[in-house]
mmCIF file of the N, C-alpha and C atoms, coordinates in Angstrom:
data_MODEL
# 
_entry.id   MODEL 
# 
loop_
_atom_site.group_PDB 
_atom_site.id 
_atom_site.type_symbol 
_atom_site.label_atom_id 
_atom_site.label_alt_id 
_atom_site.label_comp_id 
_atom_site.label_asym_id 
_atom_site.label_entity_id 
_atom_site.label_seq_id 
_atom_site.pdbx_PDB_ins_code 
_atom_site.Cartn_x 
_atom_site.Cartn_y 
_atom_site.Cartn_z 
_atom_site.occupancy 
_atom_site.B_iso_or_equiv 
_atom_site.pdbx_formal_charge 
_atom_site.auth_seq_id 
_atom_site.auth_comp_id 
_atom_site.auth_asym_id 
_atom_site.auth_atom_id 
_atom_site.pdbx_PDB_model_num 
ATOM 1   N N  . UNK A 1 1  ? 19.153 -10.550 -46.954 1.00 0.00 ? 1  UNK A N  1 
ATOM 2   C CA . UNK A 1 1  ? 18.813 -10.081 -48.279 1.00 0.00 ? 1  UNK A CA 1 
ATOM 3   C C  . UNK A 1 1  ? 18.791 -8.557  -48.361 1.00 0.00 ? 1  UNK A C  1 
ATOM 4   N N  . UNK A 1 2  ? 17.984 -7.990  -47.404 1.00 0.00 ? 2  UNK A N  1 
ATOM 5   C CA . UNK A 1 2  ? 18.549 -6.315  -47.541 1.00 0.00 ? 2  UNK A CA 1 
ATOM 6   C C  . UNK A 1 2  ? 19.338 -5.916  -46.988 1.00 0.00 ? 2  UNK A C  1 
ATOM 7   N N  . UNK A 1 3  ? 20.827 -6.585  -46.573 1.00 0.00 ? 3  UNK A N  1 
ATOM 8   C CA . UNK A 1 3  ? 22.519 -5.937  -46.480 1.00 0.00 ? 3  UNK A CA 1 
ATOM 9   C C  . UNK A 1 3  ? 22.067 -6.411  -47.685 1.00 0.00 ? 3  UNK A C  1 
ATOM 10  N N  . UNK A 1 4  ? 22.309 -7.162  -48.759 1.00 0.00 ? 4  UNK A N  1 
ATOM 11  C CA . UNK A 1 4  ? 22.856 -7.262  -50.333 1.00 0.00 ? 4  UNK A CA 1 
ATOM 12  C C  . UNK A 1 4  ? 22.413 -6.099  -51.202 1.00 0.00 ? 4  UNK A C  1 
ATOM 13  N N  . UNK A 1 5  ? 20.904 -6.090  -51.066 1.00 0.00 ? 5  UNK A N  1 
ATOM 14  C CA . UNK A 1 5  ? 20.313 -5.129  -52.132 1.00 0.00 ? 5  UNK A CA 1 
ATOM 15  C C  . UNK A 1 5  ? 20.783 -3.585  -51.471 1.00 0.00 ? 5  UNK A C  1 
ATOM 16  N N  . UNK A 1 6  ? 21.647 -3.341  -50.092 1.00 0.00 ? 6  UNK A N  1 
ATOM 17  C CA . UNK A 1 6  ? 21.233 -1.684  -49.848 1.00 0.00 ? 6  UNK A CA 1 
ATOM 18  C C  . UNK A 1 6  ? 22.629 -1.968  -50.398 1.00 0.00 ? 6  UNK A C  1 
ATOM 19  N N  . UNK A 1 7  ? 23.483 -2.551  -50.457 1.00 0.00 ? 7  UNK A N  1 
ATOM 20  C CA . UNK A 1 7  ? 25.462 -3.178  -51.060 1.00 0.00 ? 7  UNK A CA 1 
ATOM 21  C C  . UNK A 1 7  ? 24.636 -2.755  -52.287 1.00 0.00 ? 7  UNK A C  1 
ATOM 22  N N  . UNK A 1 8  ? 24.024 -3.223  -53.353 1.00 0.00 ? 8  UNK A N  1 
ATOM 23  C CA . UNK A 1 8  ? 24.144 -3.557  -54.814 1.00 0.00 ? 8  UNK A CA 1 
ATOM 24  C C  . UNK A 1 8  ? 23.377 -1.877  -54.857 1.00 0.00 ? 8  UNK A C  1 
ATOM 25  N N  . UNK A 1 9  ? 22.505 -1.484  -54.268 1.00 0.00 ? 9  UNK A N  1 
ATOM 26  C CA . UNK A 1 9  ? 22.022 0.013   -54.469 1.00 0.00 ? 9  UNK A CA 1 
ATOM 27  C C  . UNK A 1 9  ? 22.929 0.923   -54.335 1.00 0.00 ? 9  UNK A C  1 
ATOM 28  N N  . UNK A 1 10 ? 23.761 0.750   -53.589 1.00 0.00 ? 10 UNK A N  1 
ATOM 29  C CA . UNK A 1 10 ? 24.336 1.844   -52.746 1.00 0.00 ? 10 UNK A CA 1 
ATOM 30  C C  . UNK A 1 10 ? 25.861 1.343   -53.796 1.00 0.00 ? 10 UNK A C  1 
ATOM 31  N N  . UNK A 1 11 ? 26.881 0.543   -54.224 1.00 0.00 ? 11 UNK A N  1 
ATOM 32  C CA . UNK A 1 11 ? 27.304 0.642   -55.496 1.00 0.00 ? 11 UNK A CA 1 
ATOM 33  C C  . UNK A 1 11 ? 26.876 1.612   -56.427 1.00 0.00 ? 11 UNK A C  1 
ATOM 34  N N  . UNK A 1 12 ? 25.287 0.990   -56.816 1.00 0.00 ? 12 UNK A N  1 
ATOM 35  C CA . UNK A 1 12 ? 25.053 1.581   -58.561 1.00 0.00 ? 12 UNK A CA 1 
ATOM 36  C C  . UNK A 1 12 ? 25.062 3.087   -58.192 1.00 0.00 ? 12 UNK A C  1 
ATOM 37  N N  . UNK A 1 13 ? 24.436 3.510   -57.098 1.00 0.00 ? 13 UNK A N  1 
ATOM 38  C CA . UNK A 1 13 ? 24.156 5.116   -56.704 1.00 0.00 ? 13 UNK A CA 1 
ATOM 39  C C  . UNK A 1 13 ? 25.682 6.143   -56.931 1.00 0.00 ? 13 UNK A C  1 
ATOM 40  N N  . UNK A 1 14 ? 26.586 5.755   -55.847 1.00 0.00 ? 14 UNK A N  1 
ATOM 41  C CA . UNK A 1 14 ? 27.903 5.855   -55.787 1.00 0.00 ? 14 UNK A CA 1 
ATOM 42  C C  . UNK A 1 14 ? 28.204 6.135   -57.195 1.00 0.00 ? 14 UNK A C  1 
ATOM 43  N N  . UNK A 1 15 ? 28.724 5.041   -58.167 1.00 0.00 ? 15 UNK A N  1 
ATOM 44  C CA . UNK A 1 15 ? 28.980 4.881   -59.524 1.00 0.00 ? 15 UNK A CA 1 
ATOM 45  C C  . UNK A 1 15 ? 28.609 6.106   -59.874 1.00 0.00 ? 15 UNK A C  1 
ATOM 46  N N  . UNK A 1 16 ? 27.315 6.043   -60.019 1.00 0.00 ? 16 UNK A N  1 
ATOM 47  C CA . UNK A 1 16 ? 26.690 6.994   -61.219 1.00 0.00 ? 16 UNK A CA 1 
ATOM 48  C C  . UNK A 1 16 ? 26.346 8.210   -60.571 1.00 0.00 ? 16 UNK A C  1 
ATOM 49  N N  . UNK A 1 17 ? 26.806 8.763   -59.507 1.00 0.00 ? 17 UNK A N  1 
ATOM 50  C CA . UNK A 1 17 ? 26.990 9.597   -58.608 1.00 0.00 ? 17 UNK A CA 1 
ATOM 51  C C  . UNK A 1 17 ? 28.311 10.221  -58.532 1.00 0.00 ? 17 UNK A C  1 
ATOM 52  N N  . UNK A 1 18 ? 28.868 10.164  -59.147 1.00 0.00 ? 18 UNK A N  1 
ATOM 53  C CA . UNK A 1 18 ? 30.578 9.722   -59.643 1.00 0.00 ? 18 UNK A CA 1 
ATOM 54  C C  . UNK A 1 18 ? 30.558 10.098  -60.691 1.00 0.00 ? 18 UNK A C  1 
ATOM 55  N N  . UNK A 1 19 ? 30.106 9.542   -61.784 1.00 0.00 ? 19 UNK A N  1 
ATOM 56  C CA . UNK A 1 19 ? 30.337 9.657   -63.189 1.00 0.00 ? 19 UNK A CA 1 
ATOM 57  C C  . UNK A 1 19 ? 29.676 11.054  -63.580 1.00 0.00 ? 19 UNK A C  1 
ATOM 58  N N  . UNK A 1 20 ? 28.324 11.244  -62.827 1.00 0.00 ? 20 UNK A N  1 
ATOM 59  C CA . UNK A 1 20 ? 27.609 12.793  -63.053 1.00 0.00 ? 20 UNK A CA 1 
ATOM 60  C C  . UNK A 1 20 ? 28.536 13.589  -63.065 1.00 0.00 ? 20 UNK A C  1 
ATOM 61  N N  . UNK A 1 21 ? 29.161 13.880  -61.854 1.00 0.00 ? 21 UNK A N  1 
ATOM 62  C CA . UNK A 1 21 ? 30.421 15.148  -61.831 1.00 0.00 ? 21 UNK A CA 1 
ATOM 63  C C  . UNK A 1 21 ? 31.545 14.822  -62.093 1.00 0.00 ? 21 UNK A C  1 
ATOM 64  N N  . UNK A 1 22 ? 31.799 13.914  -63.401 1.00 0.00 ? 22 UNK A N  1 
ATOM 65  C CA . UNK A 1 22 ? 32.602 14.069  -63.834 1.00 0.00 ? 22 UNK A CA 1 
ATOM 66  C C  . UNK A 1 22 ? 33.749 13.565  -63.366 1.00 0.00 ? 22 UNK A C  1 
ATOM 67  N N  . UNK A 1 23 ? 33.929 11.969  -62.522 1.00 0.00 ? 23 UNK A N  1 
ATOM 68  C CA . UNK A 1 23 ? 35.051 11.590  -61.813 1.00 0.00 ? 23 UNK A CA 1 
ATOM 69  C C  . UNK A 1 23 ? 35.678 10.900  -62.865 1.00 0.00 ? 23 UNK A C  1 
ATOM 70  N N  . UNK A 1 24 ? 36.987 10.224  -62.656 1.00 0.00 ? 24 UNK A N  1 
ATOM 71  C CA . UNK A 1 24 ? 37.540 9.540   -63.070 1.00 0.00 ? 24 UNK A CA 1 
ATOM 72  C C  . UNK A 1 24 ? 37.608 7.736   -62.517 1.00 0.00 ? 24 UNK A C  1 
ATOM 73  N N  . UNK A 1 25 ? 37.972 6.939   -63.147 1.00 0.00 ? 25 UNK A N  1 
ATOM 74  C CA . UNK A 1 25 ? 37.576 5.466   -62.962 1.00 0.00 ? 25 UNK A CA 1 
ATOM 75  C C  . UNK A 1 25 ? 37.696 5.469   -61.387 1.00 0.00 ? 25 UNK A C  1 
ATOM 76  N N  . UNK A 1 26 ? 38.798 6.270   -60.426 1.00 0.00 ? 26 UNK A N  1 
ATOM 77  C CA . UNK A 1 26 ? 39.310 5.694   -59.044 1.00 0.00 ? 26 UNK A CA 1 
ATOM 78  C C  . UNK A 1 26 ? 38.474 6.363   -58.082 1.00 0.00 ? 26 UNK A C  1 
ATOM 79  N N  . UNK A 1 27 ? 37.844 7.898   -58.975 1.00 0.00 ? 27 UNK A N  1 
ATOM 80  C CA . UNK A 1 27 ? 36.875 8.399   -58.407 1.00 0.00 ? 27 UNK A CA 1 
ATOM 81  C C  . UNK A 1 27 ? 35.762 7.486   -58.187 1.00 0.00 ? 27 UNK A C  1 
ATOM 82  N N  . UNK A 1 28 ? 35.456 6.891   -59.118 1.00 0.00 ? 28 UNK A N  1 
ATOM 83  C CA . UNK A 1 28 ? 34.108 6.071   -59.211 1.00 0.00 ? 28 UNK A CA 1 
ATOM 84  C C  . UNK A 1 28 ? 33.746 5.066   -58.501 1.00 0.00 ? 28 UNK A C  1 
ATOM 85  N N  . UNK A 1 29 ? 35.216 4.154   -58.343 1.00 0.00 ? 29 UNK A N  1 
ATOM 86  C CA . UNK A 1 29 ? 35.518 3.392   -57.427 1.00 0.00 ? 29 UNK A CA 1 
ATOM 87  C C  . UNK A 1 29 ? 35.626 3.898   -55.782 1.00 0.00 ? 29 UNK A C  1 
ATOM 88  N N  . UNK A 1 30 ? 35.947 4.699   -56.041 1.00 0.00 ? 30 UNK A N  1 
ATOM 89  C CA . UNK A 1 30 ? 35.583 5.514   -53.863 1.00 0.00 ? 30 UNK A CA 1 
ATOM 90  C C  . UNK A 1 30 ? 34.561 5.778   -53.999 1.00 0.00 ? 30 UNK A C  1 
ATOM 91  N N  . UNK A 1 31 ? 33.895 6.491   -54.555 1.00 0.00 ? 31 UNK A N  1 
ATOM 92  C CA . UNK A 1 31 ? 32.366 6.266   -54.598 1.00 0.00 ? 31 UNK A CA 1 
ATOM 93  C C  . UNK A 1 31 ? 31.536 5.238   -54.153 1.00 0.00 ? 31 UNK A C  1 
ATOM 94  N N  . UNK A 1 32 ? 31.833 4.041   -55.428 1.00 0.00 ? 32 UNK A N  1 
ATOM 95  C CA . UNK A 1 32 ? 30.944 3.162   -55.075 1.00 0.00 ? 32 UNK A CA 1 
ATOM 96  C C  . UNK A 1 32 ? 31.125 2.417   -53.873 1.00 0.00 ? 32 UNK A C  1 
ATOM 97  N N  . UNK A 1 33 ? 32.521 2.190   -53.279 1.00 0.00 ? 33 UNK A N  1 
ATOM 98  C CA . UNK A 1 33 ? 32.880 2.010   -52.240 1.00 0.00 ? 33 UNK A CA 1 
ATOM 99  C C  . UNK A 1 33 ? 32.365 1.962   -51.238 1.00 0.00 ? 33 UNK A C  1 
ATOM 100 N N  . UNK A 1 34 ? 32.535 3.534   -50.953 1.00 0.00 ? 34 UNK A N  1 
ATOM 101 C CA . UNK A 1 34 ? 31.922 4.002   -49.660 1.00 0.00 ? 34 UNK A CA 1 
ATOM 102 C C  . UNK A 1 34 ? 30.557 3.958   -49.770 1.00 0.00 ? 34 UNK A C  1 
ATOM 103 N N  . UNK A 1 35 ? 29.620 4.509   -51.105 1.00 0.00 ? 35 UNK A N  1 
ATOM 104 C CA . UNK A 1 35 ? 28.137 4.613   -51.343 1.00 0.00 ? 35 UNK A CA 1 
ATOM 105 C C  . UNK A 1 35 ? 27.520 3.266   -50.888 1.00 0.00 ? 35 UNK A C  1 
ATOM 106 N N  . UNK A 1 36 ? 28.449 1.498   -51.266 1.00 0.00 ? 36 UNK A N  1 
ATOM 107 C CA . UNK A 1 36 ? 28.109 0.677   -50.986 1.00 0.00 ? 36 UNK A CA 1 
ATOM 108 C C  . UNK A 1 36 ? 28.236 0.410   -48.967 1.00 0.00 ? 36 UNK A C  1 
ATOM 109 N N  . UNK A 1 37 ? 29.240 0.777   -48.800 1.00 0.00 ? 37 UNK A N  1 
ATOM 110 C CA . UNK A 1 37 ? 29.566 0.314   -47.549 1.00 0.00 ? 37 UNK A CA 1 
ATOM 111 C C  . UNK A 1 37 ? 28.453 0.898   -46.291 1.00 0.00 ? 37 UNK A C  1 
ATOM 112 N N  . UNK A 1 38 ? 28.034 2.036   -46.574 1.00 0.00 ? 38 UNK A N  1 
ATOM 113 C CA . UNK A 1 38 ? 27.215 3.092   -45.990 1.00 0.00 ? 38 UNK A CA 1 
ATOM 114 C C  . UNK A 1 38 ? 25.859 2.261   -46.118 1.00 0.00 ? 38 UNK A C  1 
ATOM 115 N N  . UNK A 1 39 ? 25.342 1.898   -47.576 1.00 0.00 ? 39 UNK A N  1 
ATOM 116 C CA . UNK A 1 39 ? 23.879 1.215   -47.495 1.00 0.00 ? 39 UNK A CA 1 
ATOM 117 C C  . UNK A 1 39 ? 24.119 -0.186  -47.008 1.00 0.00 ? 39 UNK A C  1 
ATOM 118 N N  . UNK A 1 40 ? 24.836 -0.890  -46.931 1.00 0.00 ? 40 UNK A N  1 
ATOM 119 C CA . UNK A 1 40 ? 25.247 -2.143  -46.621 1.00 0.00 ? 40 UNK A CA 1 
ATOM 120 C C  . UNK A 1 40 ? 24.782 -1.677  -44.934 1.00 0.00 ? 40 UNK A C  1 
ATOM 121 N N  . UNK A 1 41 ? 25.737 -1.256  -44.372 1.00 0.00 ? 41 UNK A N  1 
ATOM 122 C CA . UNK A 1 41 ? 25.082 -1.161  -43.129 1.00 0.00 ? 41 UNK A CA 1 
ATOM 123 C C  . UNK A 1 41 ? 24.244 -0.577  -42.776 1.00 0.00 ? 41 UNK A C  1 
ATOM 124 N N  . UNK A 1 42 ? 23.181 0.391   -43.075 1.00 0.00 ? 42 UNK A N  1 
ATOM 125 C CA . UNK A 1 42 ? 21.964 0.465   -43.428 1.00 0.00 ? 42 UNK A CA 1 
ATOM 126 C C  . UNK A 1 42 ? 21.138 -0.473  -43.276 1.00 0.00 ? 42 UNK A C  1 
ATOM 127 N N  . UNK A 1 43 ? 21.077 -1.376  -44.144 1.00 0.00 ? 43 UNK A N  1 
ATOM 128 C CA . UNK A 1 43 ? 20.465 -2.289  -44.544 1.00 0.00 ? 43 UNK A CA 1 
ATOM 129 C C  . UNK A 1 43 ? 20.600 -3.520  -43.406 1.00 0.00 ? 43 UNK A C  1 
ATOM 130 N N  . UNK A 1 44 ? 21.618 -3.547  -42.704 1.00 0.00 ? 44 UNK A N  1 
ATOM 131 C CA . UNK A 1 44 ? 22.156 -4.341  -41.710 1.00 0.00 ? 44 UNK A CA 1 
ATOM 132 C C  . UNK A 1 44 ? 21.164 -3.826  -40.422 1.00 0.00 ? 44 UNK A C  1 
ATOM 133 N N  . UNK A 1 45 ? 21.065 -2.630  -40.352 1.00 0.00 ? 45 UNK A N  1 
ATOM 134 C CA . UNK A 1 45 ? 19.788 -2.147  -38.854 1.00 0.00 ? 45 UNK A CA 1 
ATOM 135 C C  . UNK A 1 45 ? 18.843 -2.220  -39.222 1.00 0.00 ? 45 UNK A C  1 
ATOM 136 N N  . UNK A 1 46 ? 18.386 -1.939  -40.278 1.00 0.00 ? 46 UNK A N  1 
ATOM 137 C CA . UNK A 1 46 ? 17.146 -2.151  -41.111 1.00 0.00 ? 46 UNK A CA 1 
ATOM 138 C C  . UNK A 1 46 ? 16.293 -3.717  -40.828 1.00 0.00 ? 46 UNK A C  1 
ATOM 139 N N  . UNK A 1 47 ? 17.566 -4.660  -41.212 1.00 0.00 ? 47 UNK A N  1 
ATOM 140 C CA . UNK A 1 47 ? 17.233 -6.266  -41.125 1.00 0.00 ? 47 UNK A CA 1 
ATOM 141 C C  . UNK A 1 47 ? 17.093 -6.445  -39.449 1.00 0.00 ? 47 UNK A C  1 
ATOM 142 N N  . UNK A 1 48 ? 18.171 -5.895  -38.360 1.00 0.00 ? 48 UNK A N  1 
ATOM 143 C CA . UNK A 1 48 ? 18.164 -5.859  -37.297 1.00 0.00 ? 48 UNK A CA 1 
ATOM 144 C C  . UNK A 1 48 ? 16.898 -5.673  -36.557 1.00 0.00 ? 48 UNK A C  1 
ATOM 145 N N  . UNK A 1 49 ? 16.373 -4.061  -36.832 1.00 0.00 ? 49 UNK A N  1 
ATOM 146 C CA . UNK A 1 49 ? 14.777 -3.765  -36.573 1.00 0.00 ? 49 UNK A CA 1 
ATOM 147 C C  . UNK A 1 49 ? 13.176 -4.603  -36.918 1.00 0.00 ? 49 UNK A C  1 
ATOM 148 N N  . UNK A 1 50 ? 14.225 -5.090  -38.123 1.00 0.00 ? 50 UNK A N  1 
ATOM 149 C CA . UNK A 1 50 ? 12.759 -6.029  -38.405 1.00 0.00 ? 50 UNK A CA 1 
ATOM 150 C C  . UNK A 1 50 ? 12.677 -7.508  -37.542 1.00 0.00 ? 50 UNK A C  1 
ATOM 151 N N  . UNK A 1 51 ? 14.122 -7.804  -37.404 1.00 0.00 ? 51 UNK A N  1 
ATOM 152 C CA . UNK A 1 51 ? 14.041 -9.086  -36.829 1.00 0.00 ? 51 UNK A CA 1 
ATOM 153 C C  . UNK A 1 51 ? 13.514 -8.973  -35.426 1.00 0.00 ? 51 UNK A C  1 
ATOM 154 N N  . UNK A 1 52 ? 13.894 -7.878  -34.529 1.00 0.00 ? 52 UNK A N  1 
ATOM 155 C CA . UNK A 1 52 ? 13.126 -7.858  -33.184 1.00 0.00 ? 52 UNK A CA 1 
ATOM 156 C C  . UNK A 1 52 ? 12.044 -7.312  -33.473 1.00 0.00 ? 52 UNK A C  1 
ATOM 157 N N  . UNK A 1 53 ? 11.244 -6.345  -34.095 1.00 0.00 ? 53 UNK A N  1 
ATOM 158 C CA . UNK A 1 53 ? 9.797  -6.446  -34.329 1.00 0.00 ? 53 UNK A CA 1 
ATOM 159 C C  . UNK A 1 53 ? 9.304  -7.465  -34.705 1.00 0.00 ? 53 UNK A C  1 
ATOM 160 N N  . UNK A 1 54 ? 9.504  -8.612  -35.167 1.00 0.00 ? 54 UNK A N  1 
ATOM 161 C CA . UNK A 1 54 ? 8.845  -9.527  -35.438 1.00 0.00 ? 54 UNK A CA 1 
ATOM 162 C C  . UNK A 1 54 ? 8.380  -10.710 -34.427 1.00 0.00 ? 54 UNK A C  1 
ATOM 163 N N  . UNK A 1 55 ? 9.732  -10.815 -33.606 1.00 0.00 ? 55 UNK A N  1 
ATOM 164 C CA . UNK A 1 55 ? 9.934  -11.514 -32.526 1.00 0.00 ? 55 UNK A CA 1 
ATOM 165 C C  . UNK A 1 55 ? 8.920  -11.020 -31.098 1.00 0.00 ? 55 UNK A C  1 
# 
């Protein structure tokens, strides 16, 4: 569940991180891209750390 939500954060951030300075649609799209791909795995060590602290 948090790879999805740091994916769906890290999209909207990107996007509208994009659109501030003024990108264009393909701009917006590398943006959200990468903004997603970056919190996605994030979110992937994040879930990682919690699962062996718990254990």
């Amino acid at each position: 569940m948090i790879v999805l939500a740091g994916l769906a954060l890290g999209v909207a951030w990107g996007g509208f991180l994009a659109r501030k300075r003024g990108g264009n649609r393909l701009d917006i799209a590398q943006y959200a891209a990468g903004f997603g791909i970056a919190f996605m795995l994030l979110g992937l060590f994040v879930t990682i750390f919690v699962e062996r602290a718990l254990t």
